[in-house]
C-alpha positions in Angstrom: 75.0 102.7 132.0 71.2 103.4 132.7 68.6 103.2 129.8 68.4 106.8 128.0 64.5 107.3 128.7 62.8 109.7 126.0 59.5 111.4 127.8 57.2 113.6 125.7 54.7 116.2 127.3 51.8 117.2 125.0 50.5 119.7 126.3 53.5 121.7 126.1 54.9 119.4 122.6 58.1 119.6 124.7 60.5 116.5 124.8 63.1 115.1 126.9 65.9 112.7 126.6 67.2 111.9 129.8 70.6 111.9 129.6 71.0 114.3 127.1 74.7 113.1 127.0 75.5 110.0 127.5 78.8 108.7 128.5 79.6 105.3 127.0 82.9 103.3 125.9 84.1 101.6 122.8 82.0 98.1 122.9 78.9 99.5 125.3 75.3 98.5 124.9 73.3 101.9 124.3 69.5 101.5 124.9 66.7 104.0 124.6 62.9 103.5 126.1 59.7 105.7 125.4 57.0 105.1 127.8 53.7 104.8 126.0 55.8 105.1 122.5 54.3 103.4 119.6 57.8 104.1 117.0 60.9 105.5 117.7 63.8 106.3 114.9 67.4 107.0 115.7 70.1 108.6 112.8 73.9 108.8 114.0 76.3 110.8 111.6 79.8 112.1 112.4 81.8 112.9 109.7 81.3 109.6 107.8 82.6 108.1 111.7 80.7 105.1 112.1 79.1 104.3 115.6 77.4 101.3 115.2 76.9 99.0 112.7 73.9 101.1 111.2 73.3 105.1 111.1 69.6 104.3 111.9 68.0 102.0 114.7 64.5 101.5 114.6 62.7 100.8 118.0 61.0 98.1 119.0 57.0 98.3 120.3 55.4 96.6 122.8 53.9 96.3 126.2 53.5 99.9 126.7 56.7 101.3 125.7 59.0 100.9 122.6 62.4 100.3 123.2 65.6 100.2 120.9 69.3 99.0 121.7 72.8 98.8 119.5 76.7 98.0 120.6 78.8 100.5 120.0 81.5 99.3 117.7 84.8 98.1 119.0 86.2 100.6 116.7 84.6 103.9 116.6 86.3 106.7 117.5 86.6 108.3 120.3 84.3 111.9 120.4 81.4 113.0 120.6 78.4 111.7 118.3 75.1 113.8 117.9 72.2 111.8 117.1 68.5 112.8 115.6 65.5 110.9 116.9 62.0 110.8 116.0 59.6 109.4 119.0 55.9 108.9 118.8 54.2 108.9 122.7 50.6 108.4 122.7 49.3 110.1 119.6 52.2 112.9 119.4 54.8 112.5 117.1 58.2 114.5 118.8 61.3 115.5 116.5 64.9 115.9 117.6 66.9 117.1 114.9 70.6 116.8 116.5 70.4 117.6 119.9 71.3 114.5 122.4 74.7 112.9 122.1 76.7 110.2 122.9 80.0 110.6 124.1 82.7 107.8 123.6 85.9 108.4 126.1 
């Protein structure tokens, strides 16, 4: 599966998360990337159904771009997971309160 690549746009304070689902398995390697990000937060919560080993993931910065990755566990159930994220690009800070998801089929 292809990186999920977060983009914000500040003149309009508009962001994107491209895919806004994302198809995965049991076991996958999820990882997110944000051009010219400086932090990036993640929260997972689905009815107390864990997907990875956390419920947040911090990103990584550096060279340009911050980037974060987790496995999915071996035994999260199958369904779909909505996720929050919090992304700062440039000097905009960009708030997703639930709206991308992961799907596990």
């Amino acid at each position: 599966m292809a990186v999920i690549q977060i983009s914000g746009d500040p003149v309009t304070n508009n962001i994107t998360v491209d895919p806004t689902v994302a198809n995965y398995h049991q076991g996958d390697l999820v990882q997110w990337e944000a051009v010219n990000g400086t932090s990036l937060t993640l929260s997972f919560t689905k009815n107390n159904n864990p997907l990875f080993d956390v419920q947040t993931i911090n990103g990584t910065a550096g060279a340009g771009l911050v980037t974060a990755e987790r496995r999915i566990l071996a035994a999260a159930a199958l369904g779909r997971y909505h996720y929050s994220l919090t992304v700062t690009i440039g000097t905009t800070t960009y708030t997703i309160p639930g709206c991308p998801e992961i799907v596990i089929g």
